[in-house]
N, C-alpha and C positions, 0 to 999 in steps of 0.2 A: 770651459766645459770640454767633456772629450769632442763633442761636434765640432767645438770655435778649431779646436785643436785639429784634427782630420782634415778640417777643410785650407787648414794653414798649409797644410804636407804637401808637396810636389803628387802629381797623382801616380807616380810610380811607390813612394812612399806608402800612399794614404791605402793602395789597394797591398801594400808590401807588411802592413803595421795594421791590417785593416782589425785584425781580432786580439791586437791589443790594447790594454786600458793604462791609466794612470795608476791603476789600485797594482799592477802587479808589481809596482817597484816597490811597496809599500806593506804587499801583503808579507812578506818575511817577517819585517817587525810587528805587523798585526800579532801575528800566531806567537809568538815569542813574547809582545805585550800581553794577549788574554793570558799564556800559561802561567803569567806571574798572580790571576784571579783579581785583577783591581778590574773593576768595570766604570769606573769612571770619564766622561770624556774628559775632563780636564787635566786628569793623570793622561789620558793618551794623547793629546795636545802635548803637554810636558814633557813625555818619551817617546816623542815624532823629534821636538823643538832639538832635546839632546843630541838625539840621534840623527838628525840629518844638517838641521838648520845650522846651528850651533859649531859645529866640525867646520862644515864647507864652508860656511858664509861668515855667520858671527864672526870667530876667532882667525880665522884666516885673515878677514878685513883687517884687527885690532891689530894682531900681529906686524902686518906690510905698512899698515898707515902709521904705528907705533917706531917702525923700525925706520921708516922715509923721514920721519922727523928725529932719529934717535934717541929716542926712549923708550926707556922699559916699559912696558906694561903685565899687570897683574890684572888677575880676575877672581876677585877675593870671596863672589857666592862660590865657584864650583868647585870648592874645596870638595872632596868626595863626602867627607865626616859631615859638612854642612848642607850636602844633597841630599847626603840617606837621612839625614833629619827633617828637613823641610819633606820629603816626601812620606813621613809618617806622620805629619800632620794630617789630623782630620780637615777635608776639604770644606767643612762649614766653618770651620776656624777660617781658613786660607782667605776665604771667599764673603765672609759677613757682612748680612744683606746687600749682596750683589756688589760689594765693593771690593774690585781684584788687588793685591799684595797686599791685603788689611795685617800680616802678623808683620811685614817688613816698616810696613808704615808706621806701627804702633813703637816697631822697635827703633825706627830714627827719630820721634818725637821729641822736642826738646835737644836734639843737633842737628838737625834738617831745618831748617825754616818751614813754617805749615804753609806759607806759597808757594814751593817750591812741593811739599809731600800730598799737597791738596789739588795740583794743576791738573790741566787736561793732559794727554799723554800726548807724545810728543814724537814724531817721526825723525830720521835724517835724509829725508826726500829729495831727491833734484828737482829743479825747477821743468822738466821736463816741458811743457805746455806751454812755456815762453819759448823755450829754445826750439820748439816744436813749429812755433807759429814765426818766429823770428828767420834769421838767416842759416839756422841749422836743418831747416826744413828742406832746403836744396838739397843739400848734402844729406839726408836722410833719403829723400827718395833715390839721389841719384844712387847711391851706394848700394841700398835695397836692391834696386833695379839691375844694377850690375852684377850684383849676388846672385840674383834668382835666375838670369841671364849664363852666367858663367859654374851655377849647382844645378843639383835637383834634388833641391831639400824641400823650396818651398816653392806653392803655388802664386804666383805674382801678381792673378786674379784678385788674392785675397787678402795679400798683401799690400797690395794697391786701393784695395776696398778699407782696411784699416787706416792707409795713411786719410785718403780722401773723408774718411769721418772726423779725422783728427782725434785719432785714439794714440794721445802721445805717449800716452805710458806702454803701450801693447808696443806704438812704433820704436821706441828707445832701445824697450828687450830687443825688436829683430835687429835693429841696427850695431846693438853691440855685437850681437852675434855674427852677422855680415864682417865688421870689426875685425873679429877674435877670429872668425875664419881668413881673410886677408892677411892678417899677420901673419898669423901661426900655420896656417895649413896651406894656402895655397903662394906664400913665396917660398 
C-alpha cells in the first residue's frame, strides 16, 4: 500500500515523496487507456500487463535467460495481427463463466493434454522463505543493514520490522535492490 510504502523511505525521502502516489506513474496510461472508450477492467489489466509488465519484465527475463542458455526464443501470442484480435474479443467470450483464457483453452484442445489446459496456474517463484529462514537470512539482514547504513533510501526501522516478521517475499525485493545498488552504483 502507499503507507507500507512511506514508511519503507528513509525519512528524508518519505517527507521528499511525501505528496506522491503510486497512481502518478500510471496515470499517463490511464488517460490514454480511457480515450480509446473501453471501460473494461480486464482490458485495463491487459493494457497495464503490455505496457509496463511485459517490456520491463516479461520479455527482458525470456530474452537474458534464453540467450544464457543459447537459444532463440520466440513469443508466438504478440504477434500484433494476433493482439488486435484477441483484443476485439468480446470479454464474455474471453472470460466464460469465470473461467480466464477459455478462447485459448478451447483453441489447444485436443493438442494440449486437458491436464495440463485444466491445471491450477502455475507461478515461476523462488523459494524465498527457505532461503529466508535458512543461511540466507544472515546475509539478508547483514546486507540490508549495511545498505540502509551506507544510503538514505530506506528507513531500517522498518526494514528491520519486515525482516523480523519474516516477510520473505517483501525482504528478497529489498535485498535485491541492496544487491543491484552494490554493484552497480555504489562501486
Amino acid at each position: 500500500t502507499e503507507t507500507h510504502k512511506q514508511r519503507l523511505l528513509s525519512p528524508r525521502l518519505r517527507r521528499k515523496f511525501a505528496s506522491v502516489s503510486s497512481w502518478q506513474a500510471i496515470e499517463p496510461l490511464w488517460k490514454r487507456f480511457r480515450g480509446s472508450g473501453n471501460r473494461s477492467n480486464l482490458a485495463w489489466m491487459t493494457y497495464l500487463d503490455l505496457n509496463l509488465r511485459l517490456p520491463e519484465l516479461l520479455l527482458m527475463r525470456v530474452d537474458k535467460m534464453s540467450m544464457g542458455a543459447s537459444l532463440e526464443a520466440r513469443e508466438p501470442f504478440l504477434d500484433h495481427v494476433l493482439v488486435e484480435l484477441v483484443f476485439r474479443i468480446p470479454e464474455a467470450t474471453k472470460t466464460r463463466d469465470g473461467v480466464l483464457k477459455c478462447v485459448l483453452k478451447r483453441a489447444v484442445q485436443g493438442i494440449v493434454p486437458d491436464s495440463i489446459i485444466h491445471r491450477s496456474k502455475q507461478g515461476f517463484g523462488i523459494p524465498a522463505q527457505e532461503w529466508f529462514m535458512g543461511r540466507l537470512g544472515t546475509r539478508i539482514r547483514d546486507e540490508l543493514a549495511d545498505f540502509c547504513a551506507r544510503t538514505d533510501f530506506l528507513d531500517w526501522k522498518e526494514v528491520s520490522r519486515i525482516l523480523d516478521q519474516g516477510r520473505a517475499a517483501q525482504a528478497w525485493y529489498l535485498f535485491n535492490f541492496a544487491l543491484w545498488w552494490k554493484t552497480y552504483v555504489a562501486s
